[in-house]
Backbone as a chain_set.jsonl record, in Angstrom:
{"seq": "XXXXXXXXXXXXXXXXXXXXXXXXXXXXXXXXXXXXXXXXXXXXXXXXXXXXXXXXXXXXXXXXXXXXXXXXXXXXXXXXX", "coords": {"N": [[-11.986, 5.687, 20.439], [-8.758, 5.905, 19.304], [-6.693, 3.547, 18.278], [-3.783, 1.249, 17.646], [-4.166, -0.517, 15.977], [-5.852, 0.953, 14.397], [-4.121, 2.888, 13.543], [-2.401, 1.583, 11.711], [-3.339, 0.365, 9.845], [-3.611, 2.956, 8.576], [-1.526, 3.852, 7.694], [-0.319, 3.858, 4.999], [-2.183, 5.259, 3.532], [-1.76, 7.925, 4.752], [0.862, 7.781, 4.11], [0.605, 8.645, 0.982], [-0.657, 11.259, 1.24], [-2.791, 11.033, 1.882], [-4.794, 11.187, 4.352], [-7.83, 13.543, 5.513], [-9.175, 15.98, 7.457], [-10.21, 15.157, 10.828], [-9.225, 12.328, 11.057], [-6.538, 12.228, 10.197], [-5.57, 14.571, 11.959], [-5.931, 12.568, 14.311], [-4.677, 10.517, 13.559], [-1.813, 11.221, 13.718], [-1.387, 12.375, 16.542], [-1.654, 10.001, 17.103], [0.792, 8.628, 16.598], [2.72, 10.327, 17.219], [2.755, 9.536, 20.07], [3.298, 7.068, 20.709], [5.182, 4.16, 20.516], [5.225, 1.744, 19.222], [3.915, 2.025, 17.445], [5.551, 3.757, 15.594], [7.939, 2.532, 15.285], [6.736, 0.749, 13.639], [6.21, 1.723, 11.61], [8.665, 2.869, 10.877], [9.961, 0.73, 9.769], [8.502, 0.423, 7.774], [8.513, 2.014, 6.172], [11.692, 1.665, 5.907], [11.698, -0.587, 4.28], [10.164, 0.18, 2.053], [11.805, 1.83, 1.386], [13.992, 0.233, 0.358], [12.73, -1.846, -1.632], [12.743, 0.17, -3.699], [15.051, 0.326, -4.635], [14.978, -1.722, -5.653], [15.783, -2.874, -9.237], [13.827, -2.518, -11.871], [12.686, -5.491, -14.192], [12.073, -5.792, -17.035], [8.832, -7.285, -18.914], [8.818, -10.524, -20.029], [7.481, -10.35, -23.726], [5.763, -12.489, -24.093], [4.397, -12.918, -22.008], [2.961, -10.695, -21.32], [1.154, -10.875, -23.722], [-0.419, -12.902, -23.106], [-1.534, -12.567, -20.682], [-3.183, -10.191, -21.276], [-4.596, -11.889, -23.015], [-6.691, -13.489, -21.343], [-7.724, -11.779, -19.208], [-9.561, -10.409, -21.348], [-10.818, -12.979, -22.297], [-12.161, -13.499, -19.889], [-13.846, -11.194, -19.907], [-15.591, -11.359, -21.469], [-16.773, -14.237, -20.642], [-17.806, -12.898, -18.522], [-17.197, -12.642, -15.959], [-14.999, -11.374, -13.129], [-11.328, -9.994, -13.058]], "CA": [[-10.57, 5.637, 20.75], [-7.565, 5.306, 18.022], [-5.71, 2.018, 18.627], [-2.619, 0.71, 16.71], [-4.501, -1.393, 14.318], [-6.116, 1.795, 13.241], [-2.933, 3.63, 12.816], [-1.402, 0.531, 11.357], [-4.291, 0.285, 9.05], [-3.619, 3.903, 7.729], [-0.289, 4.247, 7.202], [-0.054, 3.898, 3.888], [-2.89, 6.349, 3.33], [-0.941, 8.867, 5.567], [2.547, 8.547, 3.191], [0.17, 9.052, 0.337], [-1.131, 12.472, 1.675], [-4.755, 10.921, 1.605], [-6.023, 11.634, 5.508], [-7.991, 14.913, 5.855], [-9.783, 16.09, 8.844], [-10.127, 14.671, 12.435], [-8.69, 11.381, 10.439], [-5.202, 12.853, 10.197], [-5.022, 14.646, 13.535], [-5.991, 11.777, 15.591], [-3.236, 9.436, 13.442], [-0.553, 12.252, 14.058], [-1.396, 12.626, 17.45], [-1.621, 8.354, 18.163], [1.81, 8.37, 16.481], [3.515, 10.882, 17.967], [2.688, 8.907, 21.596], [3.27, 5.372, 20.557], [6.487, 4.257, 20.297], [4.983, 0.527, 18.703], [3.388, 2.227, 15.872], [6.955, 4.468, 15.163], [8.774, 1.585, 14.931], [6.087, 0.151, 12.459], [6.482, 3.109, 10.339], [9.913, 3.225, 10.343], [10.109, -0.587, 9.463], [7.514, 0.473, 6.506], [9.591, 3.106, 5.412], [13.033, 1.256, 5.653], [11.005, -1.571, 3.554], [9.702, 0.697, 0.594], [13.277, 2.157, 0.522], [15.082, -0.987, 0.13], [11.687, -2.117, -2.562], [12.529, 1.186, -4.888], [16.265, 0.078, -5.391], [15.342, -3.063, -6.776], [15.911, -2.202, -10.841], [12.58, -3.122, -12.698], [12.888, -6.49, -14.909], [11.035, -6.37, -18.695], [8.063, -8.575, -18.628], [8.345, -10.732, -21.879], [5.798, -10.306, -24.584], [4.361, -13.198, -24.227], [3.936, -13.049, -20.499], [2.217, -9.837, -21.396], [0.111, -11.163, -24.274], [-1.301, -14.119, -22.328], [-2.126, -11.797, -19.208], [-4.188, -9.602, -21.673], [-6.151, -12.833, -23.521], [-6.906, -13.887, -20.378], [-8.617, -10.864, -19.22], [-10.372, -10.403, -22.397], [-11.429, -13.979, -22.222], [-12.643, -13.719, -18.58], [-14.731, -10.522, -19.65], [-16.407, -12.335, -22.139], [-17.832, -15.471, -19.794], [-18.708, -12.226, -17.49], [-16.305, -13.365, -14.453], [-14.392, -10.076, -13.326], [-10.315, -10.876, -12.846]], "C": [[-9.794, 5.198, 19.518], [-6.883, 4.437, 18.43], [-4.728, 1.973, 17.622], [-3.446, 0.39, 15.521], [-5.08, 0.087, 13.706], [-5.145, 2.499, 13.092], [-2.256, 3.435, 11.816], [-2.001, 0.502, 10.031], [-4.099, 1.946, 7.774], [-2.49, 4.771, 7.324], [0.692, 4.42, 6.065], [-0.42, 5.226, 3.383], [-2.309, 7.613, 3.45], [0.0, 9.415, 4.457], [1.905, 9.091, 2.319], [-0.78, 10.428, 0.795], [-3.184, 12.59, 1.213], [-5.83, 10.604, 2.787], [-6.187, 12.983, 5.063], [-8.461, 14.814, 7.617], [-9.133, 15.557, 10.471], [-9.103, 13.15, 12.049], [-6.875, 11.121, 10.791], [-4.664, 13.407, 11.393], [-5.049, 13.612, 14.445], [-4.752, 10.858, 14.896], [-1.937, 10.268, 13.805], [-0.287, 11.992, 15.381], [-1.393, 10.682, 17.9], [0.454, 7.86, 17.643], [3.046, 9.362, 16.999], [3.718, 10.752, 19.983], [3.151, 7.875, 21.547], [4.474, 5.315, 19.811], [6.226, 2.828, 18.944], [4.877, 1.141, 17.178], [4.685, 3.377, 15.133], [7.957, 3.471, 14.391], [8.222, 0.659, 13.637], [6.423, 0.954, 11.362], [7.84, 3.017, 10.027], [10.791, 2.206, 9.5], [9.561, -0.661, 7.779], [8.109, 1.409, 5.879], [10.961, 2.285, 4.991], [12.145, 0.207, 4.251], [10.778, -1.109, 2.033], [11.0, 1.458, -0.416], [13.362, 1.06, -0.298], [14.3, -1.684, -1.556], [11.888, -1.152, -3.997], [13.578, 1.15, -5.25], [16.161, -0.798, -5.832], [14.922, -2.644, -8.117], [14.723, -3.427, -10.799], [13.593, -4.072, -13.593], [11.663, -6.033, -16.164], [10.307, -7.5, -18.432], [8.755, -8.513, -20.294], [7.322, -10.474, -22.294], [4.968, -11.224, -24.511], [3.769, -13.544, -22.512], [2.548, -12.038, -20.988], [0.946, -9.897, -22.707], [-0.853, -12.231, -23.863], [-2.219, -13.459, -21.074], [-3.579, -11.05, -20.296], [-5.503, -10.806, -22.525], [-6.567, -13.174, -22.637], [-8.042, -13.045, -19.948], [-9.49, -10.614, -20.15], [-11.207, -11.578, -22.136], [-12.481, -14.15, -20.443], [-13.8, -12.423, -18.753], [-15.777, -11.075, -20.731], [-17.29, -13.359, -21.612], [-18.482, -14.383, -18.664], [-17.812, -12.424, -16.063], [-15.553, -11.588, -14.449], [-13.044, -11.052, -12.553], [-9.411, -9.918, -11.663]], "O": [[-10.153, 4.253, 18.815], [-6.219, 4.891, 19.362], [-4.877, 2.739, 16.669], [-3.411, 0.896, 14.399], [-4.758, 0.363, 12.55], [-5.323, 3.024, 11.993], [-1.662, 4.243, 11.103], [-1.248, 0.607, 9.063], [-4.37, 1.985, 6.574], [-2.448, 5.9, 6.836], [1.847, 4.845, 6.015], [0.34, 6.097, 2.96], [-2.278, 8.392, 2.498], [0.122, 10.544, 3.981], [2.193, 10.288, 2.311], [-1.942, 10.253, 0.427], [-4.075, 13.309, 0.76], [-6.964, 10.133, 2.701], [-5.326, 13.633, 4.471], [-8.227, 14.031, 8.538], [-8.015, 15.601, 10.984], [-8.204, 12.926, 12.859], [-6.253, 10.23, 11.37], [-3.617, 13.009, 11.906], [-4.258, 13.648, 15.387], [-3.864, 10.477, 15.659], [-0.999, 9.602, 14.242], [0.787, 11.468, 15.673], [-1.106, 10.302, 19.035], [1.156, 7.028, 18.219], [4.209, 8.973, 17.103], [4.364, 11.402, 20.805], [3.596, 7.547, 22.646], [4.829, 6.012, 18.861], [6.884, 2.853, 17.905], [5.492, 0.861, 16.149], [4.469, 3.708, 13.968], [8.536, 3.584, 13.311], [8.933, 0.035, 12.849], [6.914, 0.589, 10.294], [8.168, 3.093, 8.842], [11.8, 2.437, 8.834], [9.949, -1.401, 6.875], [8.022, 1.331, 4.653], [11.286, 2.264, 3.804], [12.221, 0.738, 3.143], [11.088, -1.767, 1.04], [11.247, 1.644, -1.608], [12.901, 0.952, -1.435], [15.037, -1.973, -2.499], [11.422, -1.468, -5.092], [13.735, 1.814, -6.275], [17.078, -1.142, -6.579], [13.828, -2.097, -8.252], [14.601, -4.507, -10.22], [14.78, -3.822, -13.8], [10.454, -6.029, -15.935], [10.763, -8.512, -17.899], [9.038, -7.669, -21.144], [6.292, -10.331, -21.635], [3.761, -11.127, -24.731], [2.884, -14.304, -22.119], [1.392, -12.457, -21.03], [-0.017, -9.131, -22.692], [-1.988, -12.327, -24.33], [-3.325, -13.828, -20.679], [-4.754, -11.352, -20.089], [-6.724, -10.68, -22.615], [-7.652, -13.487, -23.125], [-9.197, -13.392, -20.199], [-10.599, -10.577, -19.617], [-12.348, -11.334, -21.742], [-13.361, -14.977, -20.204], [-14.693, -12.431, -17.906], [-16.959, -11.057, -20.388], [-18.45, -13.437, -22.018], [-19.444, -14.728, -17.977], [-18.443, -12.096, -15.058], [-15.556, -10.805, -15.399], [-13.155, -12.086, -11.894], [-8.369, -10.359, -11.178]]}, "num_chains": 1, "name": "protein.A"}
C-alpha cells in the first residue's frame, strides 16, 4: 500500500523528474486522491518559490578558504566531512 509518508518522502524526487515505473504511477495516483498530501505539495512548492527570490549573498574569501583547509585537513587524518 502507498501511504502519505511515502508520497511525502518522494516529493522532491517527483519535482526533479526522478520517479520511473510503477514508482511514479502509484505517487500520481496517491496524490491525485489525497487531499493531505496536495496541500503538502502545494506548501512545498509555495516554500521553494518564496526560497528562489531570496538574492544569493557572496561568501567572503576567507569563509571560503577556511571551509576548504578544513576539508583538506580532515582528509588527511582520514575522517570524511
Amino acid at each position: 500500500m502507498f501511504a502519505c509518508r511515502d508520497a511525502t518522502e518522494l516529493m522532491t524526487e517527483e519535482g526533479e523528474g526522478a520517479l520511473s515505473g510503477w514508482v511514479r504511477l502509484r505517487y500520481r495516483f496517491h496524490m491525485a486522491i489525497c487531499p493531505h498530501c496536495k496541500a503538502c505539495r502545494h506548501q512545498m512548492d509555495q516554500a521553494l518559490s518564496i526560497a528562489k527570490e531570496i538574492p544569493a549573498e557572496p561568501v567572503p574569501e576567507t569563509v571560503e578558504d577556511r571551509a576548504v583547509a578544513a576539508f583538506r585537513e580532515a582528509r588527511k587524518g582520514g575522517r570524511t566531512v
